[in-house]
C-alpha positions in Angstrom: 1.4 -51.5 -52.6 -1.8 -53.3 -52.9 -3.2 -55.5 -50.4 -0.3 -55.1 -48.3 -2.1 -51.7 -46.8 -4.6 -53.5 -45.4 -3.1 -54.0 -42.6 -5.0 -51.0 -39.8 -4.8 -49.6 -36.6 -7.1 -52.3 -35.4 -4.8 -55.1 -36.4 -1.7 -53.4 -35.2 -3.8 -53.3 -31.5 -4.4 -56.9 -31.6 -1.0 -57.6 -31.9 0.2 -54.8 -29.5 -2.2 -56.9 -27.0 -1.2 -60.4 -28.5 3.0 -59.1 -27.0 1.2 -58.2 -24.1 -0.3 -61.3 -23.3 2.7 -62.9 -24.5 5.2 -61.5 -21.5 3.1 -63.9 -19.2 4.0 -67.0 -21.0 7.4 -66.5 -22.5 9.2 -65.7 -19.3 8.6 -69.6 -18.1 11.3 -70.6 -20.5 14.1 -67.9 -20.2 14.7 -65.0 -18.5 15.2 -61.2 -19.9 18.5 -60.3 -22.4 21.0 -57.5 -21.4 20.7 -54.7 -23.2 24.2 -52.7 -23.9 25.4 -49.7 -25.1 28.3 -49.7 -27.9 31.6 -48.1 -26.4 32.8 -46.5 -29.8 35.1 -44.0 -27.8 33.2 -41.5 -29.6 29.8 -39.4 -28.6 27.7 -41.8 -31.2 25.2 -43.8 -28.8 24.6 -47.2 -30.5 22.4 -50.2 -28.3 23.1 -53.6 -29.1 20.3 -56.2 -27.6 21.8 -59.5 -26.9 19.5 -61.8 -27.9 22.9 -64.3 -28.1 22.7 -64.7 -24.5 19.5 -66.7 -24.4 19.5 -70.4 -23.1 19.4 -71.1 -27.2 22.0 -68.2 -27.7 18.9 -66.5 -29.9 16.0 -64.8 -30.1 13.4 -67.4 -31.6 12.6 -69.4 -28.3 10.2 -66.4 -27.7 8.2 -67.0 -30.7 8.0 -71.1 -30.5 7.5 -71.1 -26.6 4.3 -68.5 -26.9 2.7 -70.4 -29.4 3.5 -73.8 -28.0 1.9 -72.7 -24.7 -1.3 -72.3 -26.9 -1.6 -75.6 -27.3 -4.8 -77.3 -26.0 -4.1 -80.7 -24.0 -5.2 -82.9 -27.5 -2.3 -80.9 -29.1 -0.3 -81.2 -26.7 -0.7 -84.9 -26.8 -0.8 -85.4 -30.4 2.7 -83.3 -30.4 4.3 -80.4 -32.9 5.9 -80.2 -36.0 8.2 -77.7 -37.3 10.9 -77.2 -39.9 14.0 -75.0 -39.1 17.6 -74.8 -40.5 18.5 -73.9 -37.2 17.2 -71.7 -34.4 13.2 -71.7 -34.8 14.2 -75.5 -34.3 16.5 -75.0 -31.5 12.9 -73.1 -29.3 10.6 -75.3 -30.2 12.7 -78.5 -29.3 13.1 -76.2 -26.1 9.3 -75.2 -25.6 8.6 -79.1 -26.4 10.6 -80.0 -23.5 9.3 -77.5 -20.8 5.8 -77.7 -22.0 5.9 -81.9 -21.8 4.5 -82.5 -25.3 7.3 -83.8 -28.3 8.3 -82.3 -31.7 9.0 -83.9 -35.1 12.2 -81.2 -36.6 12.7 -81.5 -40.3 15.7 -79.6 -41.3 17.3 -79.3 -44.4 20.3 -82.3 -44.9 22.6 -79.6 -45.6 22.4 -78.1 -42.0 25.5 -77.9 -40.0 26.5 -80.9 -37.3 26.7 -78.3 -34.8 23.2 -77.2 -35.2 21.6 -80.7 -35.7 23.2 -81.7 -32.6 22.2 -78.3 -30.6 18.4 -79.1 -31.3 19.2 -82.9 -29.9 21.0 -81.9 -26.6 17.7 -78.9 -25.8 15.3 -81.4 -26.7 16.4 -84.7 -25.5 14.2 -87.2 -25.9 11.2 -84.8 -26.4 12.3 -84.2 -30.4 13.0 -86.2 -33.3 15.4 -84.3 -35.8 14.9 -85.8 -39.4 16.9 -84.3 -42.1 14.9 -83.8 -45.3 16.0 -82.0 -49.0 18.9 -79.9 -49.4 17.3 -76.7 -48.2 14.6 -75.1 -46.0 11.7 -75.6 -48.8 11.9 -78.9 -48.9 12.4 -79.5 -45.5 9.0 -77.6 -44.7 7.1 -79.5 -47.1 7.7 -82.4 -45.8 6.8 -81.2 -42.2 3.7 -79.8 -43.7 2.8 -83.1 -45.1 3.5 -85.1 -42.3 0.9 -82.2 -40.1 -1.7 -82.3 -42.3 -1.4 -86.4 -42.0 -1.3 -87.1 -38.0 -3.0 -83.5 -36.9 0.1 -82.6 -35.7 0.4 -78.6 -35.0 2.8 -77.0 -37.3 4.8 -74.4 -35.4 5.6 -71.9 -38.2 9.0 -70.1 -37.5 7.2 -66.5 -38.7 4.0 -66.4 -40.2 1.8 -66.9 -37.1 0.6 -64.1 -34.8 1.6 -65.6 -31.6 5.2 -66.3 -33.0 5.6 -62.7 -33.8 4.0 -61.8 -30.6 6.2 -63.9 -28.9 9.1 -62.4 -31.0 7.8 -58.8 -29.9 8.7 -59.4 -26.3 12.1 -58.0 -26.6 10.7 -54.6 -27.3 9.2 -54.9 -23.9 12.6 -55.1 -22.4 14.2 -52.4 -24.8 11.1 -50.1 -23.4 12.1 -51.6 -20.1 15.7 -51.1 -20.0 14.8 -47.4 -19.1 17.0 -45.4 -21.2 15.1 -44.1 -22.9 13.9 -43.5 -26.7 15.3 -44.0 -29.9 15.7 -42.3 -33.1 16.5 -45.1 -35.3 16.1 -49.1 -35.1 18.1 -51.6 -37.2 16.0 -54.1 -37.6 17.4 -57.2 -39.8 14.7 -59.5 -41.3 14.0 -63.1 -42.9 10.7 -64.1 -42.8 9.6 -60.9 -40.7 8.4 -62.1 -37.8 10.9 -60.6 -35.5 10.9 -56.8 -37.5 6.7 -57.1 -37.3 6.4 -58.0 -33.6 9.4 -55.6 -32.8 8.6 -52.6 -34.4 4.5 -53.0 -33.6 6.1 -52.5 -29.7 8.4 -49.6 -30.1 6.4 -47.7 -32.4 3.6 -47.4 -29.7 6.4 -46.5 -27.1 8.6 -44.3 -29.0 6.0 -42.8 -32.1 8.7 -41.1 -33.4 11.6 -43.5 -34.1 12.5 -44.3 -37.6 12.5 -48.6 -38.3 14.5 -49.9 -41.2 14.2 -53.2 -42.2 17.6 -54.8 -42.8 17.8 -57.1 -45.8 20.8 -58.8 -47.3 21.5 -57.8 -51.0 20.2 -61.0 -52.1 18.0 -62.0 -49.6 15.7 -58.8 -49.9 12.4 -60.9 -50.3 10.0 -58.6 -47.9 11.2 -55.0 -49.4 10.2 -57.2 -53.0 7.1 -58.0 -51.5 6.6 -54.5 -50.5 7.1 -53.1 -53.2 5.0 -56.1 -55.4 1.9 -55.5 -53.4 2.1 -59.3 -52.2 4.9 -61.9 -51.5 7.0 -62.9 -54.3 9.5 -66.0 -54.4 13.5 -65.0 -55.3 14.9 -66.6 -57.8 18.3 -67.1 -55.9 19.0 -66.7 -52.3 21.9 -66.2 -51.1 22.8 -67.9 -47.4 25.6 -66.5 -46.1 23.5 -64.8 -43.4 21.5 -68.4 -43.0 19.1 -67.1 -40.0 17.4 -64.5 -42.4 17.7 -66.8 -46.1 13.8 -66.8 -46.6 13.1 -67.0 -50.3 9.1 -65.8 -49.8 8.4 -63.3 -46.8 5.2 -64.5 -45.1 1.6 -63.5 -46.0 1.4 -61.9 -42.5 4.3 -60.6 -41.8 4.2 -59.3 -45.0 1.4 -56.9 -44.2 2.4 -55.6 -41.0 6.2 -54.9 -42.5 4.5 -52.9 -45.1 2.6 -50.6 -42.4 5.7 -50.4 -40.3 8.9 -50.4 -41.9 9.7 -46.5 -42.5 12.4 -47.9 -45.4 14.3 -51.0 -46.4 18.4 -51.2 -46.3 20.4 -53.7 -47.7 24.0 -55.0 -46.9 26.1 -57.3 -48.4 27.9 -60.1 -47.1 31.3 -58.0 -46.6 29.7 -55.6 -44.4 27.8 -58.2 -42.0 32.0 -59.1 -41.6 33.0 -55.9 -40.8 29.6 -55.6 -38.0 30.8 -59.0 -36.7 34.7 -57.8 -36.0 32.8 -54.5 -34.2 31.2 -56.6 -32.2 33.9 -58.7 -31.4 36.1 -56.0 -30.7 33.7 -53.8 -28.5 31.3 -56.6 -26.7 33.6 -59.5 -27.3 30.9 -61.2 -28.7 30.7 -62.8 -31.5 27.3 -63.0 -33.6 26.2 -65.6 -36.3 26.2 -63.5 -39.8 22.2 -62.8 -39.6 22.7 -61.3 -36.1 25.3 -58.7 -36.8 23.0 -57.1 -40.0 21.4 -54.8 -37.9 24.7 -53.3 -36.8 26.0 -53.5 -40.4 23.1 -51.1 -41.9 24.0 -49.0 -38.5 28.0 -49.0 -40.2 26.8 -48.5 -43.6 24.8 -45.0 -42.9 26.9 -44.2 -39.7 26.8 -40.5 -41.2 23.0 -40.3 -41.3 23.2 -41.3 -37.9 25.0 -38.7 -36.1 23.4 -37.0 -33.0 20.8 -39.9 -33.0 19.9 -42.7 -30.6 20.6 -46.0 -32.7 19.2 -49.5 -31.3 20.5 -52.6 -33.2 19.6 -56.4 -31.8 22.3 -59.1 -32.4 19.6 -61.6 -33.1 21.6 -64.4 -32.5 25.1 -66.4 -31.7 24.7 -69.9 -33.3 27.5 -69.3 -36.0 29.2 -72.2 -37.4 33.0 -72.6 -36.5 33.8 -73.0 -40.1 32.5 -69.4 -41.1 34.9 -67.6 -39.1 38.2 -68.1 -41.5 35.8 -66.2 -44.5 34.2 -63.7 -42.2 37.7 -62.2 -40.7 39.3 -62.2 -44.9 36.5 -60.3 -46.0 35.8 -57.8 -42.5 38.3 -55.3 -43.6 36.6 -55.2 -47.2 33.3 -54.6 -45.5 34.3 -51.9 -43.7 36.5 -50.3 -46.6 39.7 -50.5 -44.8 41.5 -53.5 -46.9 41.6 -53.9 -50.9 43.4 -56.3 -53.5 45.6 -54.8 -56.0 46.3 -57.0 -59.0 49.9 -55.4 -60.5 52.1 -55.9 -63.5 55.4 -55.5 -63.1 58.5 -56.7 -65.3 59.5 -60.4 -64.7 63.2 -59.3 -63.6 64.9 -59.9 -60.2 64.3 -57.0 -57.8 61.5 -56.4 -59.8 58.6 -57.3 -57.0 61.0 -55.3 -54.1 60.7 -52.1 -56.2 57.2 -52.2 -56.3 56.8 -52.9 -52.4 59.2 -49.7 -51.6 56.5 -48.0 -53.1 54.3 -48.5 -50.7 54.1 -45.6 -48.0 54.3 -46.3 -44.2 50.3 -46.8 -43.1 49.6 -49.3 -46.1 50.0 -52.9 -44.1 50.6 -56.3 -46.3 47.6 -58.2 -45.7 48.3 -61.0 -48.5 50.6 -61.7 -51.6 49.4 -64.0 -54.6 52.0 -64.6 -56.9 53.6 -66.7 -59.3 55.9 -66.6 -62.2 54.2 -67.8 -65.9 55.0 -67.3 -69.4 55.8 -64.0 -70.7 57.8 -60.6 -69.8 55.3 -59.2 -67.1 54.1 -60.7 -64.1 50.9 -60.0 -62.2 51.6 -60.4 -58.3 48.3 -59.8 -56.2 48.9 -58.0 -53.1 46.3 -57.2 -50.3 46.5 -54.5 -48.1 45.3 -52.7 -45.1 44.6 -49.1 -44.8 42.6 -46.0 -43.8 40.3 -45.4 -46.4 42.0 -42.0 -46.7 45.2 -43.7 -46.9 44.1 -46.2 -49.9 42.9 -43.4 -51.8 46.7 -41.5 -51.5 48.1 -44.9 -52.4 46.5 -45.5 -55.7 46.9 -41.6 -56.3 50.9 -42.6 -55.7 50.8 -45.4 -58.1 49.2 -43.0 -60.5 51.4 -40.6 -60.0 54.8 -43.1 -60.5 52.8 -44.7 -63.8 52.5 -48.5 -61.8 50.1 -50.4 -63.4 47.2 -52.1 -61.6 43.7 -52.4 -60.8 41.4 -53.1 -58.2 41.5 -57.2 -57.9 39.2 -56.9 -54.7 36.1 -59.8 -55.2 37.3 -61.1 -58.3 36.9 -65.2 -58.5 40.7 -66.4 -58.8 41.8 -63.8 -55.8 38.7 -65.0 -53.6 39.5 -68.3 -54.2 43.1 -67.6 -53.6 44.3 -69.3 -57.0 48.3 -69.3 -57.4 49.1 -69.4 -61.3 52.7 -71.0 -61.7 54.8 -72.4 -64.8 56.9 -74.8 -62.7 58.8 -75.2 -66.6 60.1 -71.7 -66.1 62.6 -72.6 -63.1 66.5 -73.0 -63.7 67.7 -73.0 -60.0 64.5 -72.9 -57.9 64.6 -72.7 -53.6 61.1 -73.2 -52.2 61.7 -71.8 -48.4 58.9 -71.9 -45.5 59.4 -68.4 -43.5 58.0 -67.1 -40.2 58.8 -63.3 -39.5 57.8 -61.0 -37.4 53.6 -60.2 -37.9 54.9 -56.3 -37.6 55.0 -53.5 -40.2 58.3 -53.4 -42.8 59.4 -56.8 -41.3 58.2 -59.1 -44.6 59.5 -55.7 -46.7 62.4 -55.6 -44.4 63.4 -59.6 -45.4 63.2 -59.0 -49.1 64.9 -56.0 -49.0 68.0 -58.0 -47.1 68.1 -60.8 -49.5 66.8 -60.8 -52.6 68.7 -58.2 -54.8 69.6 -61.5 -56.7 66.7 -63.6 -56.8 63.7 -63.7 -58.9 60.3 -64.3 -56.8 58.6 -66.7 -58.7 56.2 -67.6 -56.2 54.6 -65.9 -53.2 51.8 -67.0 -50.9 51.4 -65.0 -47.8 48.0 -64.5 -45.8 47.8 -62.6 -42.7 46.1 -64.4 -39.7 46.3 -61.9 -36.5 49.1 -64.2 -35.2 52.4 -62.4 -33.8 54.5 -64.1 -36.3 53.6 -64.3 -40.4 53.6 -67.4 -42.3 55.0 -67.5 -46.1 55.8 -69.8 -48.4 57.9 -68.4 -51.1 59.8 -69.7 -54.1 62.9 -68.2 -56.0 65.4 -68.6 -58.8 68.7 -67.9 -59.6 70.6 -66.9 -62.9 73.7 -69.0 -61.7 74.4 -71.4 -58.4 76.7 -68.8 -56.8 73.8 -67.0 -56.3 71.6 -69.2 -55.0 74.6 -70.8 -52.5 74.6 -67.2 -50.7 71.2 -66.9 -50.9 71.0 -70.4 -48.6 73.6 -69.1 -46.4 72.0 -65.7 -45.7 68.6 -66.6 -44.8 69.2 -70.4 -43.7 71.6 -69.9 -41.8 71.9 -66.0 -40.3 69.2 -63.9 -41.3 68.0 -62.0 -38.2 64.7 -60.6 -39.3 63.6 -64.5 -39.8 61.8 -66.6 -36.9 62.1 -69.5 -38.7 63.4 -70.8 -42.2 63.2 -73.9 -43.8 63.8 -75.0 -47.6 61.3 -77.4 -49.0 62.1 -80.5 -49.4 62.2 -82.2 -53.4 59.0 -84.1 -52.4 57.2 -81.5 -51.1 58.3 -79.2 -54.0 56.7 -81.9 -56.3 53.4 -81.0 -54.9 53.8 -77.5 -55.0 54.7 -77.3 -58.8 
């Protein structure tokens, strides 16, 4: 590993002593975070610190407000600059306003509203947010550029021993807390100043617990550096989890990871969605992606874990509205319970409803993706929701019956939910906008009732955790008998329906 084993005892003392001298400064800002125990309804003891609950709803006010307080009265006067795509901006435009001096923010132009306008309303007239590139490199150039011009002090979000001193006053309060050591600690990591200062604390405290540096699976840039002997620059970077999307872990941080991580873990973005509906469902609290990783490496090697003391920190709570809709499709993936299932079945009427009686109670309808094109088979795409035990029967059962299909779970056209449809196809088409009952059999239940005599030429269903389902759902008919019962059963009398409307010829026109 190189020069990365330089680090020593003596360096991890000064930076033990560095977080010791940092608990006098950082509690001027904000106040301890709550640390909780995971109610899993099992005997598995997991501890979540909520770092969501600071006055920034994360963890890195600690960091910027110890080093700020650093400042001598000429830096203080000449002011700070920083660049952040989010919360190391959100603490120093915080320590900038407690501490009386002012901040210049670069952050990247793609950064969320929300966020811009977070580090605005902390700040107030103590910051000036200027949006720079299209991600964090070149915003930090540019801040670099403009420190090395007016003397300014660049606050770096990591790679500064007071900011991962700062960061390492959480430990404190996890030693705090008073109950007691732990076996194993999650610890999820960007640039590394929050795994460095972390683990420095608890490994003095609790000699025996195992750290493992949480890294997502394309974002692993300090176990690369690790394992290079120095810091090495990704090629691609993925940012789902944007509060730990560092392309090059720090020089520093870098070192100290190397003497203290016991191993590295990654997880991919599916899991982080399945740690985030955990938390939701046990804490009723909802992380931003980066600060649910911990938890997700806990979900991934859940079975290593049994009979140990597991800490996790939900590093922060600064999640962009506009994530939620992708992080609750792909949560069940993430934690194995929900697959797609690309089918081919004959393109015949009642040839959809045989395949769905196939499917045994325990199997929930999740999603359907179909439409009719060109040729004698079709290939509807159906997602469901199981027990990974019940999946496994399922596919066994379709085995078993000789019902072709394959695993459709991740593949481009099915994540970006694209319908194929040969409008040219239809004789006698309906369009009809349902509502049913969001309960299991009820969509299965509707089909069965009514469509003995129809072909499904197109189906687009997605669950959304509401009481009632939404479907849009088109059909065909070999003559117009058919399809003048068809209007009469469901428009008029069908009792499993909430709510049935036909699309109107306009609105069909877009469709097709």
């Amino acid at each position: 590993m190189g020069s990365l084993l330089l680090v020593s005892e003596a360096d991890l003392e000064v930076l033990f002593n560095e977080t010791l001298a940092a608990r006098r400064r950082v509690y001027e800002a904000a106040g301890a975070t709550p640390l909780e125990k995971l109610e899993l309804g099992t005997d598995e003891e997991v501890y979540v610190k909520r770092e969501d609950t600071s006055p920034i709803h994360a963890y890195k006010w600690r960091g910027a407000y110890n080093r700020m307080k650093l400042l001598s009265d000429e830096e203080r006067e000449r002011g700070v600059v920083c660049a952040s795509a989010g919360n190391h901006a959100q603490g120093v435009a915080l320590a900038a306003r407690k501490l009386g001096t002012t901040a210049t923010i670069y952050m990247p132009r793609s950064t969320p509203l929300m966020k811009q306008e977070a580090v605005k309303s902390i700040g107030g007239a103590a910051v000036k947010v200027i949006l720079e590139g299209d991600a964090y490199d070149a915003a930090s150039a540019a801040a670099k550029a403009l420190a090395a011009e007016t003397g300014q002090t660049f606050v770096h979000p990591y790679d500064d021993m007071a900011v991962i001193a700062g960061q390492g006053t959480m430990a404190d309060e996890i030693v705090m807390a008073g109950v007691g050591a732990f076996d194993v600690v999650y610890l999820q990591i960007g640039g590394g100043g929050m795994a460095a200062g972390v683990a420095c604390w608890l490994k003095r405290y609790y000699p025996e617990i195992e750290v493992v540096g949480v890294e997502g699976v394309d974002q692993a840039s300090m176990a690369a550096a690790v394992k290079n002997g120095s810091p090495v620059t990704l090629d691609y970077l993925d940012v789902f989890c944007d509060g730990t999307a560092v392309k090059r872990a720090g020089d520093l941080t870098s070192q100290f990871c190397a003497k203290l991580m016991d191993r590295f873990v990654t997880v991919t973005n599916a899991e982080v969605c399945a740690a985030v509906q955990l938390l939701w469902e046990r804490l009723r609290a909802i992380p931003e992606p980066a600060g649910a990783m911990g938890l997700a490496a806990w979900m991934k090697e859940r079975e290593r874990c049994r009979g140990k003391r597991v800490l996790t920190i939900m590093c922060g709570g600064n999640m962009d509205f506009g994530q939620l809709s992708w992080i609750v499709r792909h949560a069940g993936i993430g934690s194995a319970h929900r697959k797609y299932y690309r089918f081919e079945i004959e393109e015949r009427p009642g040839a959809l409803l045989s395949l769905l009686e196939t499917f045994p109670e325990g199997v929930n309808i999740v999603e359907f993706q179909h439409g009719a094109v060109q040729g004698r088979s079709a290939k509807p795409v159906i997602g469901v929701d199981a027990m990974p035990q019940v999946l496994a029967l399922f596919e066994q059962s379709l085995q078993g019956l000789g019902i072709p299909y394959e695993d459709a779970t991740g593949q481009e056209d099915v994540e970006f939910r694209i319908i194929h449809y040969d409008a040219s196809m239809l004789v006698r088409p309906l369009f009809i906008r349902i509502e049913f009952p969001e309960r299991p059999g009820a969509l299965k239940e509707f089909l069965g009732n009514n469509c003995q005599d129809a072909s499904i030429v197109y189906f687009n269903y997605n669950y959304t955790g509401e009481r009632v389902g939404r479907a849009l759902i088109g059909f065909d008919f070999a003559n117009e008998a058919a399809r003048s019962a068809f209007c009469e059963a469901v428009l008029e009398r069908d009792t499993v329906l909430r709510y049935a409307k036909e699309i109107s010829a306009d609105a069909l026109r877009r469709i097709v």
